[in-house]
Every structure is written in structure tokens, then in C-alpha cells.
N, C-alpha and C positions, 0 to 999 in steps of 0.2 A: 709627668703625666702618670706615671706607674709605682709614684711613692717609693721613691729608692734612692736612695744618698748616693750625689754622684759620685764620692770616694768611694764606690765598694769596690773589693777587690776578688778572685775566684777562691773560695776556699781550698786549703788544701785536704785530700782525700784522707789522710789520717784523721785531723783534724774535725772534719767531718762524722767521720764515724765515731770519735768520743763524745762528738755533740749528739748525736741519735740516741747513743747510750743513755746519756745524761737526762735529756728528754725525754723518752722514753718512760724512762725509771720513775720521773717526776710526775707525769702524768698516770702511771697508774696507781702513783701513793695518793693524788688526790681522787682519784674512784674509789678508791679502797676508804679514803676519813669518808668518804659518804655513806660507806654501810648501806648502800643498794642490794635488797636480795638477789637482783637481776643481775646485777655485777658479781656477788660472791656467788651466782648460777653459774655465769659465765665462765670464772674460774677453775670451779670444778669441772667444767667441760674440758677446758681448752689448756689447763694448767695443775694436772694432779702431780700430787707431792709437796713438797717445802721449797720449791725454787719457782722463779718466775720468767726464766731465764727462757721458755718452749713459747710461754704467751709472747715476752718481748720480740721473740722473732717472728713470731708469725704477724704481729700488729707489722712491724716493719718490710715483713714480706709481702702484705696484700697495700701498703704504701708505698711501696717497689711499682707493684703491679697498677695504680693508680698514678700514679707521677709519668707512668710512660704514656696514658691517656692525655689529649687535649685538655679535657673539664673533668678533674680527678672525684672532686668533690661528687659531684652527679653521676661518676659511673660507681663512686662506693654505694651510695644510694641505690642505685639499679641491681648491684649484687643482693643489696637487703630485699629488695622487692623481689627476688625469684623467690622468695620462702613464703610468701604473702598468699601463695592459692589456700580459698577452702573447698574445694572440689578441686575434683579429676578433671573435669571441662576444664576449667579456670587453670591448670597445670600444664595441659594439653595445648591452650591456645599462647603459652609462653612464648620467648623467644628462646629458654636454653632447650625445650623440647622440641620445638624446630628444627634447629641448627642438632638436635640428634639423634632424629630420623634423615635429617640431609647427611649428616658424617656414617651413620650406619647404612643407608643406601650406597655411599663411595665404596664403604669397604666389600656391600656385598655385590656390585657391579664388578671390582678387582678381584674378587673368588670366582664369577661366574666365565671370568675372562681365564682366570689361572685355570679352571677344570678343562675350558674347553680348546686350552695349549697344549696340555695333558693328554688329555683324547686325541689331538693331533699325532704327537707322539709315538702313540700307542700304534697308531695307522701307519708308521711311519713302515718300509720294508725291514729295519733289522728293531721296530720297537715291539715293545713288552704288551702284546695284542690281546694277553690275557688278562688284562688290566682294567680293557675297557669296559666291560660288564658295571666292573663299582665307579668306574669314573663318570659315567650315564648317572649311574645315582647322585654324586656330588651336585654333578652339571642341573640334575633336576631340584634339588634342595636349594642350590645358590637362588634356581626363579625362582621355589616356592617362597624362600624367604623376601628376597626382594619383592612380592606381591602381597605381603602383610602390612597392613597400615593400623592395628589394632597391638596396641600394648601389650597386653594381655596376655595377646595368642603369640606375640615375638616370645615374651618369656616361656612358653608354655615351649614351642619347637625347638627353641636353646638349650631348653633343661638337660633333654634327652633326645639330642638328634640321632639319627637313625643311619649307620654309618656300615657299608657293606665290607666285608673284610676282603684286602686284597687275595687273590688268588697264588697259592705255593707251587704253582703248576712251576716246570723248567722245561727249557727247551734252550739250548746250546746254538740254535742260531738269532735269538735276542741276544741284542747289544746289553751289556750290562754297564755302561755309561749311560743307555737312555733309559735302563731299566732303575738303576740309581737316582737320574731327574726326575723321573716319575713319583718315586714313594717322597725324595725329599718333598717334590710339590703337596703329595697327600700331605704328609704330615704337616705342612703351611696351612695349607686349607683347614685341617682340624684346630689346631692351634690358634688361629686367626679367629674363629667361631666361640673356641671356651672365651678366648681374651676378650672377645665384643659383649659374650655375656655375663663376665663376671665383670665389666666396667659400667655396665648401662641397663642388663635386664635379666637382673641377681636376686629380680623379689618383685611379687603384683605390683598393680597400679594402688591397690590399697593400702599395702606396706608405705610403697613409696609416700603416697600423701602422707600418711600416719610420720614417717619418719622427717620429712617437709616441716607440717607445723610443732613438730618436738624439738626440730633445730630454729626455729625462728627465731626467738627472742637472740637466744647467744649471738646467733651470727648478727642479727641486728645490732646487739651489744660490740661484738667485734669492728663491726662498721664503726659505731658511736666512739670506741676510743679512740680506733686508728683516723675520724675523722679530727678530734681531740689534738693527737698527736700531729696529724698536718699544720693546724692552724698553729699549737706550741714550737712546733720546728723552724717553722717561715718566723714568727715572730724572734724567734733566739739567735735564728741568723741574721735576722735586721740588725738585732741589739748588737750582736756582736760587729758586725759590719761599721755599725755607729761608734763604739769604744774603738774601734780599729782605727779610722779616719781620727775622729775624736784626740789620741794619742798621738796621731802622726802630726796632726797640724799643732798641738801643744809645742812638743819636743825641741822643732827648731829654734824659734821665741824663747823655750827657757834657755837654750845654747848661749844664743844674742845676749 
């Protein structure tokens, strides 16, 4: 039913991996006899210098990442489709900008929760009370950020948030364990903030598109090999699976 010689046997993992190689290799020498400008684009993206050794992983890494899907073919394809907006609307109503205003709401609900642990802290009889003045301020930036739903202005409060400095005050009956929780957790909160905006809102929404349709074609291209490379790989293990049976049922008979 599933076109597959009932002698196959499980390849072995070595085995394997010289077959990837192998493949691999062959597949991008026939892109390469095509003399596709798109294809020698995609190279100098994805593959500068005299080796091809950074492309062949990566084709095999996002075929990693497609083989652990149910329908691999159709989620390559869906990867080429997020480059496909030609406006901000059309980017906006994706699914990978969804899924990251949901993941940047998780982490700024987890900061808003960390400041107002902190301020606890702070209240606590032997905590760092002098603290709580900038902790107020955290505590109010975590909502304001959590209340942006506009691109634009996420990057714009990220660039240069506005962070009050802890106070140098002493006083010898603060705990200096709860006063050490404390700054650690600051410094989380900060940290946590540059990391969100240098992963997701590191440049406009115009950047963004502009750098969108500059990567289209490649990643398109990258799709197109590694999709190349699926259907070359399945076919070489058939073959091979075939010569393998093929050989075993000879063998005995020539014995006889």
C-alpha cells in the first residue's frame, strides 16, 4: 500500500549519515549545472567563501526540522510563505507575528510578576525598603509594556527604557541576603528586556518588511533545494533498500 519492498531493513546511523552526505552533495551540483541566478543569489547568501560545507548543513538542518513534522513537504512551504507579505498589514496578520506578540506578552506578564515579588521583598521587616521607589517604576513599565499592541511603539519603549537607579542608601538592619535577591532580580528584569529587544524589536516595522521581501527569494530557494533533497534522499534509500534485498535473495541460490 505504501510502495516499500517488504525486505527493507532499518538503516544503520552511520550509514545514514554518508547517505545525507552523498546526497546532499549531488543535489546541489545539479542547481549549480543550472546556472540559476537565484540559485548562485542564494549561495552568496547562505554559503560565502569556497566551501559548501555551512549550505549543506543548513539544507539538512531545516530537513531535521521538517521530518519531525507530520506533512514536511507543506510545513517547508509555509516557512517560504512567511516572507511572502507586501505590506505591514499583510505581516501583521501572519501567524509567526501572532505567535510574537503571544510569546512577548508571556515574558512581559513573567517580569510584571518578578517586580511585584521584589516589592514584596522590599516590604518585607528586614528587606531593602529603600528599593522600592525604582521597583514601582519596573512594576509600572512591565504594564505599560504589556498594554502596547502597536509595533512600532514596542520598539520605540525598548530602544531606551527608562530605568531608575537603585538607591546607595545603607542601613545595617536590611538583610543583605534579601537585599542581594533583590538587585539580582533587577538585573533579570533588565536583562530579560535588552534580550526581547534585540530578538524581535531591533528595527521598525519598515526595516522589518524591507528586510522580509530582501530575504524572500533565498529562503524560497532554500526551501526549493531542501525540498529537492527530501524527495533525492527517500528515493536513494528505496534504491538502496532494493540492492540490499536484491543481494540477499541472489546470494543463497548462487551458494546452491
Amino acid at each position: 500500500m505504501i510502495d516499500l519492498d517488504p525486505g527493507y531493513r532499518t538503516a544503520d546511523e552511520g550509514e545514514l549519515k554518508l547517505l545525507r552526505v552523498d546526497v546532499i552533495r549531488e543535489v546541489l551540483e545539479e542547481f549549480y549545472s543550472r546556472k540559476d541566478p537565484d540559485f548562485e543569489n542564494f549561495t552568496e547568501w547562505y554559503a560565502p567563501g569556497k566551501s559548501d560545507e555551512g549550505l549543506e548543513n543548513l539544507v539538512l538542518k531545516l530537513y531535521d526540522f521538517a521530518m519531525s513534522n507530520p506533512w514536511p513537504e507543506e510545513w517547508l512551504r509555509q516557512c517560504a510563505a512567511v516572507y511572502e507579505a507586501d505590506s505591514w498589514e499583510e505581516a501583521e496578520a501572519s501567524s509567526w507575528m501572532k505567535l510574537l506578540w503571544e510569546h512577548t506578552g508571556k515574558i512581559l506578564a513573567d517580569l510584571k510578576e518578578q517586580a511585584a515579588e521584589s516589592l514584596k521583598l522590599c516590604r518585607q521587616p528586614e528587606g531593602p525598603y529603600m528599593y522600592e521607589p525604582m521597583l514601582k517604576k519596573d512594576l509600572a513599565l512591565a504594564e505599560q509594556l504589556m498594554s502596547v499592541e502597536d509595533f512600532d511603539r514596542m520598539v520605540e519603549l525598548l530602544a531606551k527604557p527608562s530605568y531608575a537607579r537603585l538607591s546607595s542608601k545603607q542601613d545595617p538592619a536590611v538583610s543583605q541576603l534579601l537585599k542581594g535577591w533583590v538587585q539580582e532580580s533587577r538585573k533579570g528584569f533588565k536583562d530579560t528586556l535588552e534580550k526581547l529587544r534585540d530578538q524581535y524589536f531591533f528595527e521598525d516595522s519598515a526595516r522589518i518588511l524591507r528586510d522580509l521581501k530582501a530575504c524572500r527569494r533565498p529562503v524560497q530557494m532554500l526551501v526549493e533545494v531542501t525540498l529537492a533533497f527530501l524527495e533525492a534522499f527517500a528515493r536513494k534509500k528505496r534504491e538502496r533498500i532494493w540492492w540490499i534485498f536484491r543481494t540477499w535473495s541472489i546470494s543463497p541460490w548462487k551458494s546452491w
